[in-house]
N, CA, C and O of each residue as an XYZ file, in Angstrom:
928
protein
N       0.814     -1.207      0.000
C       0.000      0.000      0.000
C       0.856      1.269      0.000
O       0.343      2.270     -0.499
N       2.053      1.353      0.479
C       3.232      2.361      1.090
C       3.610      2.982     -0.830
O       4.073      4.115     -0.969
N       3.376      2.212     -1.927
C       4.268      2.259     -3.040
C       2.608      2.915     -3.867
O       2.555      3.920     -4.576
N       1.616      2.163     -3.566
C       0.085      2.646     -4.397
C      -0.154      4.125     -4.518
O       0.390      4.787     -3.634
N      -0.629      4.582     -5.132
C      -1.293      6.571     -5.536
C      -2.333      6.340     -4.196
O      -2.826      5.390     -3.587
N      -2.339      7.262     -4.162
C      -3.555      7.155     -3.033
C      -4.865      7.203     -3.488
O      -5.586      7.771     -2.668
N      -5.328      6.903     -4.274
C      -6.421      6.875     -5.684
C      -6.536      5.301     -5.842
O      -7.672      4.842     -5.725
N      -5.641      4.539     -6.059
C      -5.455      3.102     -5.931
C      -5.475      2.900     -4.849
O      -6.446      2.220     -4.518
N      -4.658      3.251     -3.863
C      -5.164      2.442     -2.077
C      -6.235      3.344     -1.936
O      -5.982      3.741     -0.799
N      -7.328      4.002     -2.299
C      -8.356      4.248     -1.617
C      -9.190      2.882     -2.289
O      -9.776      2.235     -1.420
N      -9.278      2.554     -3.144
C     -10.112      1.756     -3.840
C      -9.593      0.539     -2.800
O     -10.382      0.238     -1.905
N      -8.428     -0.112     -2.860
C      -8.064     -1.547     -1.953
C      -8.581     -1.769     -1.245
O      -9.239     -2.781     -1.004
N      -8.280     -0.074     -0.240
C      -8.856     -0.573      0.964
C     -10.566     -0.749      1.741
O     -10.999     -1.255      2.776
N     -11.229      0.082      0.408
C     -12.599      0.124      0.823
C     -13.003     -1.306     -0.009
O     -14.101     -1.835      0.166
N     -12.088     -1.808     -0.838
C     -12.254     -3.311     -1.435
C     -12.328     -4.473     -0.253
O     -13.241     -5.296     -0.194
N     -10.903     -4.385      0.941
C     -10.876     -4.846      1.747
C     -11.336     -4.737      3.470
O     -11.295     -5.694      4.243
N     -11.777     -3.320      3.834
C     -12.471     -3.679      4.848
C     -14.134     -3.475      4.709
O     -14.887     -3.431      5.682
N     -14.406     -3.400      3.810
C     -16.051     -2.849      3.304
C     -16.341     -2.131      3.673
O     -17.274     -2.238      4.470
N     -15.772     -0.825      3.387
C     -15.864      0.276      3.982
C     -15.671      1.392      2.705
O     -15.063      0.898      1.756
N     -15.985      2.471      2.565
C     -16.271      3.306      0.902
C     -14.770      4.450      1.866
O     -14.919      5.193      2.835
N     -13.770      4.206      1.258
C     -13.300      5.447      1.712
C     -12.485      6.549      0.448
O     -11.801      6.058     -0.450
N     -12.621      7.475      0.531
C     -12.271      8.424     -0.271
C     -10.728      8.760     -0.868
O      -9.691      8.402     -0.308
N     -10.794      9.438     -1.980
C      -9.274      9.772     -1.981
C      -8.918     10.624     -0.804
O      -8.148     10.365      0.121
N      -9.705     11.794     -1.048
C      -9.233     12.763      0.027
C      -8.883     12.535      1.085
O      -8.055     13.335      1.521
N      -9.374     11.187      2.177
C      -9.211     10.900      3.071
C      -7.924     10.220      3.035
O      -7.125     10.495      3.931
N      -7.576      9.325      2.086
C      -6.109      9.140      2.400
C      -5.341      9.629      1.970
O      -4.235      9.276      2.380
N      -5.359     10.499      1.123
C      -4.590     11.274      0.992
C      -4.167     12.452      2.149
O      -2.978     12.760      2.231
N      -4.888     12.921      2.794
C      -5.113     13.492      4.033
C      -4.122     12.778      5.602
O      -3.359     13.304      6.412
N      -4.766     11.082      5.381
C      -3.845     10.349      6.237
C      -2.466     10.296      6.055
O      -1.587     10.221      6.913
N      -2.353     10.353      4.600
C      -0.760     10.100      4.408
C       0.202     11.250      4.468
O       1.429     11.317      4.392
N      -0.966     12.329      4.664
C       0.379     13.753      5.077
C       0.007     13.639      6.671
O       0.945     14.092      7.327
N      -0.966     13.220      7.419
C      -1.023     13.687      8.925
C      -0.050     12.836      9.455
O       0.592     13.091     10.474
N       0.107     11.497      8.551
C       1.158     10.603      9.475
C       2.280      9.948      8.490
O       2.833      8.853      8.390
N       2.323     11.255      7.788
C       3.836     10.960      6.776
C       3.945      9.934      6.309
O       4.972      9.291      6.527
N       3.093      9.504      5.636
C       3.446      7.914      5.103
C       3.433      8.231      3.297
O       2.615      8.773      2.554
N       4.749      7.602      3.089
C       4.967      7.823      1.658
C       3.999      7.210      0.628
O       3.343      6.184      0.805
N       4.004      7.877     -0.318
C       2.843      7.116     -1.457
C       4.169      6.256     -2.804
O       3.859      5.508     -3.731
N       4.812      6.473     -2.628
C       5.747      6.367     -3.819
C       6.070      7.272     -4.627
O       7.084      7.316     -5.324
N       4.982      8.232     -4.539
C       5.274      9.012     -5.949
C       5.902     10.469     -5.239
O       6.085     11.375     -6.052
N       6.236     10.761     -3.833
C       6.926     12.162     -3.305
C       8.213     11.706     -3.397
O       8.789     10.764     -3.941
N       8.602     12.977     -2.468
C      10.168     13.073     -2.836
C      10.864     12.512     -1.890
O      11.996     12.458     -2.369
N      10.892     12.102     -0.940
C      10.871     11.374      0.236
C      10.899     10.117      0.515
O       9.947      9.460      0.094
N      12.143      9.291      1.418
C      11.154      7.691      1.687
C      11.474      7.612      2.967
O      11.898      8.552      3.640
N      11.252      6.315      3.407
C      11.025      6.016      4.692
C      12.457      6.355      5.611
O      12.488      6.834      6.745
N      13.449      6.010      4.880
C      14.331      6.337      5.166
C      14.951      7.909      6.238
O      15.447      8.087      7.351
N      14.465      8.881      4.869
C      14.562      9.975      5.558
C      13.853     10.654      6.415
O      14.157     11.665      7.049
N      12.346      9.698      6.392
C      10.969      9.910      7.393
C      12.104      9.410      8.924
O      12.450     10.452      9.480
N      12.525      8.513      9.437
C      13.355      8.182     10.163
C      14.619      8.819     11.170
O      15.047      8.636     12.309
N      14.922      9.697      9.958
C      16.322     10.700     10.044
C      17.347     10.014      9.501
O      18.475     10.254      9.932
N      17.206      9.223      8.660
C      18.408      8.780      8.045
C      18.307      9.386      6.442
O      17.438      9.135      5.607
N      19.879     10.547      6.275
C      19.930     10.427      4.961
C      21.416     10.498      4.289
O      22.461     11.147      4.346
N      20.898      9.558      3.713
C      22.097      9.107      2.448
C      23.294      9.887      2.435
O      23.091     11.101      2.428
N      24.495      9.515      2.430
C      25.814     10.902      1.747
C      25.445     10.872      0.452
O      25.129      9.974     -0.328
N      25.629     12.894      0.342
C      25.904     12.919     -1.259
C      27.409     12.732     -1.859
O      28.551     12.841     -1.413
N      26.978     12.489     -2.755
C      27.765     12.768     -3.648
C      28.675     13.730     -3.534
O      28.278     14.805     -3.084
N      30.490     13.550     -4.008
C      31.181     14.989     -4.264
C      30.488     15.613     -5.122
O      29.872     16.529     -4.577
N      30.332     15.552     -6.038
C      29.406     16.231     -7.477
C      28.189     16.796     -7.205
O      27.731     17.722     -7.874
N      27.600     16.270     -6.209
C      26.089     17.055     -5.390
C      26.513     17.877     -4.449
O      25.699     18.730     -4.093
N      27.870     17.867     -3.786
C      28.398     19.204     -2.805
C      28.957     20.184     -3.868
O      28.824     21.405     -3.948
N      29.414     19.581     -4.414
C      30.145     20.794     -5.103
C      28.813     21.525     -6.080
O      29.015     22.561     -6.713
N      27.968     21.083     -6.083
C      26.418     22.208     -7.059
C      26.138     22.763     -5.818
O      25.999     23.986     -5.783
N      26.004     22.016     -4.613
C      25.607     22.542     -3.357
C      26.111     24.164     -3.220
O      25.416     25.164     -3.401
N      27.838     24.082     -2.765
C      28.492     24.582     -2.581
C      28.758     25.875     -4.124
O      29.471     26.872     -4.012
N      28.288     25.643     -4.928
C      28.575     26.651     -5.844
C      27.788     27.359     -5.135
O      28.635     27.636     -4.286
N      26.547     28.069     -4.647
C      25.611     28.777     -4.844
C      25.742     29.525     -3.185
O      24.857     30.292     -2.807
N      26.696     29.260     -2.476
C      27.101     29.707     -0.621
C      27.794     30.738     -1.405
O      28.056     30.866     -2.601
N      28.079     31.664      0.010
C      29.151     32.714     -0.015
C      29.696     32.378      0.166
O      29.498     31.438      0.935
N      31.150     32.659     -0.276
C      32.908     32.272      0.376
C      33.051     33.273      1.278
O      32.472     34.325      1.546
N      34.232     32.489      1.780
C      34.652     33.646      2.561
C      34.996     35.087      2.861
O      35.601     35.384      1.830
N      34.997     36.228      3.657
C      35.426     37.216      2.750
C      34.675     38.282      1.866
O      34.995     39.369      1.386
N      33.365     37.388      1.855
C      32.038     37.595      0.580
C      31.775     38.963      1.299
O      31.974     39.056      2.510
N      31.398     39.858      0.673
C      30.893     41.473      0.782
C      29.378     41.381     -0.069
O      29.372     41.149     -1.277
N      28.176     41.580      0.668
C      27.364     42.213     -0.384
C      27.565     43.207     -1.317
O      28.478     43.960     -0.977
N      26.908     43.560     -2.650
C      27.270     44.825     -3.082
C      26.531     46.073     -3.087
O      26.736     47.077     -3.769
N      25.395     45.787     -1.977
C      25.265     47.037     -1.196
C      26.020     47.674      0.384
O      25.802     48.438      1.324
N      27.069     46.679     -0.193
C      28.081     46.990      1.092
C      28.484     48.770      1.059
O      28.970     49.150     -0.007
N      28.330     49.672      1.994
C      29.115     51.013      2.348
C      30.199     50.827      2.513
O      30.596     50.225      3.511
N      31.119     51.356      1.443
C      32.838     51.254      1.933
C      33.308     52.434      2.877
O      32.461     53.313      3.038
N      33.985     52.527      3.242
C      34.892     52.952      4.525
C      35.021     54.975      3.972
O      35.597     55.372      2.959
N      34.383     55.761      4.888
C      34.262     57.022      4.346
C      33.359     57.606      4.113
O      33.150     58.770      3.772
N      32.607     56.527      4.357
C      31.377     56.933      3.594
C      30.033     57.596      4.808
O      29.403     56.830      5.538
N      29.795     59.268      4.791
C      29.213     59.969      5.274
C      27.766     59.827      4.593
O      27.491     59.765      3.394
N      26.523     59.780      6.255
C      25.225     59.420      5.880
C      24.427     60.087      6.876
O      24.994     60.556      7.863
N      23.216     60.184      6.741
C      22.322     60.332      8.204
C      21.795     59.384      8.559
O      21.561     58.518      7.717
N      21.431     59.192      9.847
C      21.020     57.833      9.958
C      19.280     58.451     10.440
O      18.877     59.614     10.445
N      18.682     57.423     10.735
C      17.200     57.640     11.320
C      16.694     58.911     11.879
O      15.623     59.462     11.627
N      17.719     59.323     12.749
C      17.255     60.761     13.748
C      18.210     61.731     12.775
O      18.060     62.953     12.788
N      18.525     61.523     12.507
C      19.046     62.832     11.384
C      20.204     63.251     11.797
O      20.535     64.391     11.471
N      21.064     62.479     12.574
C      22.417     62.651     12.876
C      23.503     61.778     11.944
O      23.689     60.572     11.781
N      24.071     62.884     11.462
C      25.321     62.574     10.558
C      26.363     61.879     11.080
O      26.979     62.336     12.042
N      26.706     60.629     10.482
C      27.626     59.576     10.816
C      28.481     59.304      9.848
O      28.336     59.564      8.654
N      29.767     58.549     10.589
C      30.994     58.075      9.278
C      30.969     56.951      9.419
O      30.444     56.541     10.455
N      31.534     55.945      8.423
C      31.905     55.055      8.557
C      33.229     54.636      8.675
O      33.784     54.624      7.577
N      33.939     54.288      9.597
C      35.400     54.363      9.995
C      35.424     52.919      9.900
O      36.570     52.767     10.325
N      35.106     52.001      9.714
C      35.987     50.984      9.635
C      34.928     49.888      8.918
O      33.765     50.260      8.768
N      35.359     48.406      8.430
C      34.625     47.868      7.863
C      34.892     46.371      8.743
O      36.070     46.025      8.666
N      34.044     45.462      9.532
C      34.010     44.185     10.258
C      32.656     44.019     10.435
O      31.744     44.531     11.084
N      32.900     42.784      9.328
C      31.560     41.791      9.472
C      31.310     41.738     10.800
O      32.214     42.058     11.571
N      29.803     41.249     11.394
C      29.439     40.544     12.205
C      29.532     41.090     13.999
O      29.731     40.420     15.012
N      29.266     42.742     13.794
C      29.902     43.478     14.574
C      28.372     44.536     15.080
O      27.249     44.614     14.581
N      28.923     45.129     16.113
C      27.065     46.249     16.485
C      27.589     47.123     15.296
O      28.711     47.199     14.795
N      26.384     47.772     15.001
C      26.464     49.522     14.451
C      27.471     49.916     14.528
O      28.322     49.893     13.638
N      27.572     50.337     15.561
C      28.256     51.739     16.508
C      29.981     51.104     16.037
O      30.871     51.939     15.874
N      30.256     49.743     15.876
C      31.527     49.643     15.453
C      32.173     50.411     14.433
O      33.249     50.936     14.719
N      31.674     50.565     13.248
C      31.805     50.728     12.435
C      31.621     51.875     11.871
O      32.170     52.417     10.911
N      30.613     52.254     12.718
C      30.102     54.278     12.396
C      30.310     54.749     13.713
O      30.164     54.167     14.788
N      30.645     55.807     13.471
C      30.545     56.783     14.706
C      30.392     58.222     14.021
O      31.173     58.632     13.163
N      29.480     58.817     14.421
C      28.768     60.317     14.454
C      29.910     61.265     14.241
O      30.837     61.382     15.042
N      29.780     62.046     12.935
C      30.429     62.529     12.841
C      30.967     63.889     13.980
O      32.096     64.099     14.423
N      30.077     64.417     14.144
C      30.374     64.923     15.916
C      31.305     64.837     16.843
O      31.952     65.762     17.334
N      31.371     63.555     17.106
C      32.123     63.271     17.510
C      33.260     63.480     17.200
O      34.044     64.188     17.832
N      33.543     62.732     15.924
C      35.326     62.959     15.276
C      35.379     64.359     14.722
O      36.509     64.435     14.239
N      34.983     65.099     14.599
C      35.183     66.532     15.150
C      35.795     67.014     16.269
O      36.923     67.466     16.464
N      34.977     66.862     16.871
C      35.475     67.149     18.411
C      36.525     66.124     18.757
O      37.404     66.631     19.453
N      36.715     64.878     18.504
C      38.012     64.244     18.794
C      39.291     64.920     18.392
O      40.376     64.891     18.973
N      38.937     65.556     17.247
C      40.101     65.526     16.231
C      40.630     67.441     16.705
O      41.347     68.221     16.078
N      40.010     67.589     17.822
C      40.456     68.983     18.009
C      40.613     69.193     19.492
O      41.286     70.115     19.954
N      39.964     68.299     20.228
C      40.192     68.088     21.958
C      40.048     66.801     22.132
O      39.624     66.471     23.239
N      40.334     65.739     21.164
C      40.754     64.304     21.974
C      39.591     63.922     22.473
O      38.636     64.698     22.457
N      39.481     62.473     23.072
C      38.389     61.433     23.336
C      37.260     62.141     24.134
O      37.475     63.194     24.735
N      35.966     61.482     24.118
C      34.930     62.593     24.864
C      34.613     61.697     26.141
O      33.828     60.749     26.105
N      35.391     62.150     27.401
C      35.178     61.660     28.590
C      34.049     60.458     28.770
O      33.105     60.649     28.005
N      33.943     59.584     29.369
C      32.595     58.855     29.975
C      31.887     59.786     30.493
O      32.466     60.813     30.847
N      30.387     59.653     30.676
C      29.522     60.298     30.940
C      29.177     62.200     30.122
O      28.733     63.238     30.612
N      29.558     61.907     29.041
C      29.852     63.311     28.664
C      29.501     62.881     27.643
O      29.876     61.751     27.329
N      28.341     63.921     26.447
C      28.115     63.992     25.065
C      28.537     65.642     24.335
O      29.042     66.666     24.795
N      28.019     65.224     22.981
C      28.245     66.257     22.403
C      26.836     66.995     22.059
O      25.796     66.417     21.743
N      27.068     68.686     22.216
C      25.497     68.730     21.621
C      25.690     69.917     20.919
O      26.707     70.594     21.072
N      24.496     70.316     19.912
C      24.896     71.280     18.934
C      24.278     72.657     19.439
O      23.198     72.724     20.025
N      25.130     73.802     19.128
C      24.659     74.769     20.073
C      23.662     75.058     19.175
O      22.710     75.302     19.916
N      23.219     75.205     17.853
C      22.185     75.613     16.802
C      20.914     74.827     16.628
O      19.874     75.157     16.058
N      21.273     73.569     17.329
C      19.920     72.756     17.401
C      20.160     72.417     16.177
O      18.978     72.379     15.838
N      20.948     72.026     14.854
C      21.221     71.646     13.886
C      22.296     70.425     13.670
O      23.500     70.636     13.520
N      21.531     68.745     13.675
C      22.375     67.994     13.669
C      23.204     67.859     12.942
O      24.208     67.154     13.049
N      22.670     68.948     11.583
C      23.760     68.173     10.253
C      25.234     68.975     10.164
O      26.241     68.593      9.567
N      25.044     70.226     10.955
C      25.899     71.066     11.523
C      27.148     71.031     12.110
O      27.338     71.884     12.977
N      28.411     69.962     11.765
C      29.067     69.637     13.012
C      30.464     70.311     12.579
O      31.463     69.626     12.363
N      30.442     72.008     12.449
C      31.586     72.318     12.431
C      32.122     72.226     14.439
O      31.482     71.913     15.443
N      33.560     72.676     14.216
C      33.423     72.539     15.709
C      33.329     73.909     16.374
O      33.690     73.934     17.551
N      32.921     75.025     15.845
C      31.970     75.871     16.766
C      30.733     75.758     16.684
O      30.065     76.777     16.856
N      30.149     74.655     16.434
C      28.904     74.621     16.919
C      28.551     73.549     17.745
O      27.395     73.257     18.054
N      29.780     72.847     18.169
C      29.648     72.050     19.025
C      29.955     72.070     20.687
O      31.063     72.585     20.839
N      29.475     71.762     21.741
C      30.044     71.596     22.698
C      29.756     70.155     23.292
O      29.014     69.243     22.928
N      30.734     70.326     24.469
C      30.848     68.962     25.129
C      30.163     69.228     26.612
O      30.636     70.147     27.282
N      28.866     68.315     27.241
C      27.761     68.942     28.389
C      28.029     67.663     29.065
O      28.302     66.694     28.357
N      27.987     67.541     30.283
C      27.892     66.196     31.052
C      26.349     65.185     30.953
O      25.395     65.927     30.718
N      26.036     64.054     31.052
C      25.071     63.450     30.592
C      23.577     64.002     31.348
O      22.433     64.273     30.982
N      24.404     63.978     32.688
C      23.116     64.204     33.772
C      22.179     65.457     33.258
O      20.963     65.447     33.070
N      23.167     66.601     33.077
C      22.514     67.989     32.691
C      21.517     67.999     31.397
O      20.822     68.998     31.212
N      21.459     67.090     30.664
C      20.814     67.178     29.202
C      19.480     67.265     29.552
O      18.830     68.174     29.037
N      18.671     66.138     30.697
C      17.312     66.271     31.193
C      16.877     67.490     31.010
O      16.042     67.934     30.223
N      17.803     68.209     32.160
C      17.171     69.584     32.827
C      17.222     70.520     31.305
O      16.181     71.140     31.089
N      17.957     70.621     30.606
C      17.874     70.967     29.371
C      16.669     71.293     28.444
O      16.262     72.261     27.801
N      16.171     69.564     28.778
C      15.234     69.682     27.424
C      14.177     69.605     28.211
O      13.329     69.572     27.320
N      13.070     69.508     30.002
C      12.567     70.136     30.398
C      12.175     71.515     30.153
O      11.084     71.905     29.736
N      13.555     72.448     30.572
C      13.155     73.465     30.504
C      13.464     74.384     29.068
O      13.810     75.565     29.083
N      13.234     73.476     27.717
C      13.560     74.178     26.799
C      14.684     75.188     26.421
O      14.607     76.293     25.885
N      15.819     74.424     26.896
C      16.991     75.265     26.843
C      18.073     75.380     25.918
O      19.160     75.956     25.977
N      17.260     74.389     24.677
C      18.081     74.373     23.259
C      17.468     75.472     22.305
O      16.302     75.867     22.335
N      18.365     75.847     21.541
C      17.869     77.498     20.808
C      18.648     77.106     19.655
O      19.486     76.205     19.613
N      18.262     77.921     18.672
C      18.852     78.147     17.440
C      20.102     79.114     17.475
O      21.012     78.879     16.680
N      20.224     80.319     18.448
C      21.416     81.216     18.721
C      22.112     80.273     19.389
O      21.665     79.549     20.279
N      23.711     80.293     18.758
C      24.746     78.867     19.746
C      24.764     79.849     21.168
O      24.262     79.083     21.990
N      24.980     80.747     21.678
C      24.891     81.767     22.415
C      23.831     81.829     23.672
O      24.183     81.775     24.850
N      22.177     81.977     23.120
C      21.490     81.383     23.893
C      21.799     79.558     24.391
O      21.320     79.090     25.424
N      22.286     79.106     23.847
C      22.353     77.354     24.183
C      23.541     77.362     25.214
O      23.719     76.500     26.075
N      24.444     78.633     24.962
C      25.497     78.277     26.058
C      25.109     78.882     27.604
O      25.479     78.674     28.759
N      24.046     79.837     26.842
C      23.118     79.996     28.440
C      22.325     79.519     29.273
O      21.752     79.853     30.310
N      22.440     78.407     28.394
C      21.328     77.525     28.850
C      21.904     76.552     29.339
O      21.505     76.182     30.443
N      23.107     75.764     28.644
C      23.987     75.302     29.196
C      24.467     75.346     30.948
O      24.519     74.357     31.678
N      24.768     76.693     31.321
C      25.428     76.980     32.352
C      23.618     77.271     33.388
O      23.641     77.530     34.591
N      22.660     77.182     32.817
C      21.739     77.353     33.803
C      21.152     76.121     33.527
O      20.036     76.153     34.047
N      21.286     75.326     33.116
C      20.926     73.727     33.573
C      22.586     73.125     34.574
O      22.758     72.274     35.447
N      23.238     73.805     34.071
C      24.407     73.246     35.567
C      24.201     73.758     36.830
O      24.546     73.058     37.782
N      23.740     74.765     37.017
C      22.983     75.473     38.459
C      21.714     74.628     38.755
O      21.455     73.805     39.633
N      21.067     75.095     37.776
C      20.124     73.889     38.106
C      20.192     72.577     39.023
O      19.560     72.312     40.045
N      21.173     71.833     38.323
C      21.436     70.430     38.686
C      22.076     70.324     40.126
O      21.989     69.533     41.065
N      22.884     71.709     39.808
C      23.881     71.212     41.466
C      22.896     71.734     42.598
O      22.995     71.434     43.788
N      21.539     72.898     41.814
C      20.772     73.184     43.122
C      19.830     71.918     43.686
O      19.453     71.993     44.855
N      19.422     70.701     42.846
C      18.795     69.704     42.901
C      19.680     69.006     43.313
O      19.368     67.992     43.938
N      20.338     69.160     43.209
C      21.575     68.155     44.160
C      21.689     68.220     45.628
O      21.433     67.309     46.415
N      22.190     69.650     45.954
C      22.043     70.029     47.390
C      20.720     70.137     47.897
O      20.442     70.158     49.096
N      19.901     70.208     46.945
C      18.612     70.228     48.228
C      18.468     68.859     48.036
O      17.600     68.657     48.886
N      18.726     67.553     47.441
C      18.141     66.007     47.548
C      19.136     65.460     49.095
O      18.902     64.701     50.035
N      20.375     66.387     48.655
C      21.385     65.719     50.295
C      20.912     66.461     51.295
O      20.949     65.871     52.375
N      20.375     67.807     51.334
C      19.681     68.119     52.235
C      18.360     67.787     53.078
O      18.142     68.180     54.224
N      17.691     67.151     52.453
C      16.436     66.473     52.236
C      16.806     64.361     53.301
O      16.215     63.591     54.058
N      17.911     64.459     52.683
C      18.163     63.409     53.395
C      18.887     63.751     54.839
O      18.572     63.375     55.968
N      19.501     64.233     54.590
C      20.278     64.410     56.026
C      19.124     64.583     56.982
O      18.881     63.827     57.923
N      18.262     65.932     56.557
C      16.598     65.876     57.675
C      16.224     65.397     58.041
O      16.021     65.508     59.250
N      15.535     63.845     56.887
C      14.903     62.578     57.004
C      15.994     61.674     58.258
O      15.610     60.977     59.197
N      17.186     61.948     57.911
C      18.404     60.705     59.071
C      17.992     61.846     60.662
O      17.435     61.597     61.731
N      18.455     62.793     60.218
C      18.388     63.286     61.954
C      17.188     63.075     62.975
O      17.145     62.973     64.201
N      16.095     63.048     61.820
C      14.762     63.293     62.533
C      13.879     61.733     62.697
O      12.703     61.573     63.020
N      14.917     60.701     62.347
C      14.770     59.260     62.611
C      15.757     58.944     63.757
O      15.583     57.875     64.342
N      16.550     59.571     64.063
C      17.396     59.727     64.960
C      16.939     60.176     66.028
O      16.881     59.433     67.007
N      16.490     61.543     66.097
C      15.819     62.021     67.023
C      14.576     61.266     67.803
O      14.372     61.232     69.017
N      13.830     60.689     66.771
C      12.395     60.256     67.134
C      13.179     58.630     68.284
O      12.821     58.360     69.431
N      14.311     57.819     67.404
C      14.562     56.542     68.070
C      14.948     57.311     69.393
O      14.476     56.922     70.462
N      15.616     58.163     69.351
C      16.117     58.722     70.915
C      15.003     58.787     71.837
O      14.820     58.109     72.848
N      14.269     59.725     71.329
C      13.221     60.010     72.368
C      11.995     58.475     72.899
O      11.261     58.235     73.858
N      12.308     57.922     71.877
C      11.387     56.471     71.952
C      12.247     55.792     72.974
O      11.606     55.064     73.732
N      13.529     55.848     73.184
C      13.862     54.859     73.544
C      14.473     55.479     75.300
O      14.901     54.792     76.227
N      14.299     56.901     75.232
C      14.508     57.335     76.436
C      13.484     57.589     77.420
O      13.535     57.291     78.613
N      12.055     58.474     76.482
C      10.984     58.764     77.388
C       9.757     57.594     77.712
O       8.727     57.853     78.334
N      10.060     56.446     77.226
C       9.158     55.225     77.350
C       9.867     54.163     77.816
O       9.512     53.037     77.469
N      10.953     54.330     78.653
C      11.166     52.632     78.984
C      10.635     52.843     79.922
O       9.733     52.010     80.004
N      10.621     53.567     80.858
C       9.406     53.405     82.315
C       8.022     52.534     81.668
O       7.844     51.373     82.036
N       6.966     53.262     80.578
C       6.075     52.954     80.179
C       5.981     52.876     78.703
O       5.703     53.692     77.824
N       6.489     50.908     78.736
C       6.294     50.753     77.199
C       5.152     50.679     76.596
O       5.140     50.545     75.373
N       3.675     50.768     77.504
C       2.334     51.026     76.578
C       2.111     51.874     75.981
O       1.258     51.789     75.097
N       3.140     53.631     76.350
C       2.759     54.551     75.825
C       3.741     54.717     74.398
O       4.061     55.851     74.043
N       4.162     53.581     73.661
C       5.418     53.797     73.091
C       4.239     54.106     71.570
O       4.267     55.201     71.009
N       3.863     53.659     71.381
C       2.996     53.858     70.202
C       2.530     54.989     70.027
O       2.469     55.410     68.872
N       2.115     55.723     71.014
C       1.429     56.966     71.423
C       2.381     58.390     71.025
O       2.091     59.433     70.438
N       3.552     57.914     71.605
C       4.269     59.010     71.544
C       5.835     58.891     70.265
O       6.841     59.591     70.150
N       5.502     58.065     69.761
C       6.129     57.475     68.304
C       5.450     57.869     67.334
O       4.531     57.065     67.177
N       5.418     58.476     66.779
C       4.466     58.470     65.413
C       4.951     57.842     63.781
O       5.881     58.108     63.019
N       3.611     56.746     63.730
C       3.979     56.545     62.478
C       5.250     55.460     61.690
O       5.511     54.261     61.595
N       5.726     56.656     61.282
C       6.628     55.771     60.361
C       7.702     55.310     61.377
O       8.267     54.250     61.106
N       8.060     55.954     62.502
C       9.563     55.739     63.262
C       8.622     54.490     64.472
O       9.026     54.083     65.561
N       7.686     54.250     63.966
C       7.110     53.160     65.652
C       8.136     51.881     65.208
O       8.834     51.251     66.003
N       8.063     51.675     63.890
C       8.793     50.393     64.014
C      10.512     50.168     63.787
O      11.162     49.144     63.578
N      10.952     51.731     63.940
C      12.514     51.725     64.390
C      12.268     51.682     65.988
O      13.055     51.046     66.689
N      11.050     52.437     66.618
C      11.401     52.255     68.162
C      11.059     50.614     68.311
O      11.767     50.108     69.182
N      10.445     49.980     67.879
C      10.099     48.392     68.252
C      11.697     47.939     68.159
O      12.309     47.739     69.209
N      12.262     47.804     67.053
C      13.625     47.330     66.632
C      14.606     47.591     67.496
O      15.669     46.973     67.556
N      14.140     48.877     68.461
C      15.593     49.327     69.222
C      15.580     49.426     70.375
O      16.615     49.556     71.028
N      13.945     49.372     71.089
C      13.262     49.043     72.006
C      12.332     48.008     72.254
O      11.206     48.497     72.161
N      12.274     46.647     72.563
C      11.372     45.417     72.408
C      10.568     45.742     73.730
O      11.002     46.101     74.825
N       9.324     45.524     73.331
C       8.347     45.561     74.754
C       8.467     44.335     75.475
O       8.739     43.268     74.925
N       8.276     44.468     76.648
C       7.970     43.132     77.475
C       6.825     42.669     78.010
O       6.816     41.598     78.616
């Protein structure tokens, strides 16, 4: 039956169990449970996982049609080659390695500007254009801003088309930042003293009477006085 059309074993088998069954139906069976008809491309063999070695003469047709090594598409970008990318920032291509991120291979032209006139751009430090013009990268229109400050920047709308206004803006998002700075350590130091204060007083004006410890704790510091004072 394995070698019959499935047109011929439909007929056999409704010959042999008295039963009317259709082509469609075995034909149907013989793809749900892979069973060869004779006439696919396939045999039992490779239904199994066993298949045959080819031939040298069948690797080598194989093998004509792979890339070699070395292989370059020929929409490959060669080395030099200035572009914009998505956000409209102008990039180079400095070097050419397969199989590598982006950023290997391009780097913003911006950048090598500014490299090429004050050297590498610190960690935590970008470049930004004082004109609000990415395609712009002579190097007076560039400066170099620390990462943190860029937020406060573009909050408070502090990029301009005058490079002039941007450097004012510049130096008042650095005030900015260091004033948010000192008031966040200020803010904490308050929060430590006044957890300090509260365990003191918990733990001095209530050991006579630990029922009143709740009373005269408030809140958030009851369960530093529990931790530093245990009732009995």
């Amino acid at each position: 039956m394995r070698s019959l059309p499935s047109r011929d074993a439909a007929a056999k088998m409704s010959e042999y169990f008295g039963i009317e069954f259709t082509y469609e139906q075995v034909r149907a069976a013989r793809k749900r449970y892979k069973i060869p008809n004779g006439q696919s491309g396939y045999n039992l063999d490779q239904i199994r996982g066993y298949y045959p070695p080819k031939s040298a003469a069948a690797l080598r047709r194989r093998d004509k049609g792979l890339f070699k090594k070395g292989f370059r598409p020929h929409n490959t970008w060669p080395v030099g080659t200035v572009r914009a990318d998505g956000e409209g920032y102008i990039e180079k291509k400095v070097q050419d390695i397969s199989k590598v991120a982006h950023r290997v291979n391009w780097k913003r032209l911006s950048v090598i500007v500014w490299e090429k006139h004050h050297g590498p751009v610190p960690v935590g430090y970008d470049i930004v254009y004082l004109d609000g013009n990415r395609r712009h990268c002579s190097i007076e229109n560039l400066a170099l801003v620390e990462r943190e400050i860029k937020p406060y920047m573009s909050r408070a709308g502090l990029y301009y088309s005058d490079p002039d206004l941007t450097r004012v803006g510049i130096t008042l998002a650095k005030v900015k930042a260091k004033r948010y700075q000192k008031e966040g350590k200020e803010k904490n130091e308050k929060s430590k003293n006044r957890s300090a204060s509260d365990s003191a007083k918990c733990e001095g004006g209530n050991r006579q009477n630990p029922g009143r410890l709740l009373s005269s704790c408030g809140g958030s510091s009851f369960s530093a006085c529990r931790r530093s004072q245990p009732l009995h």
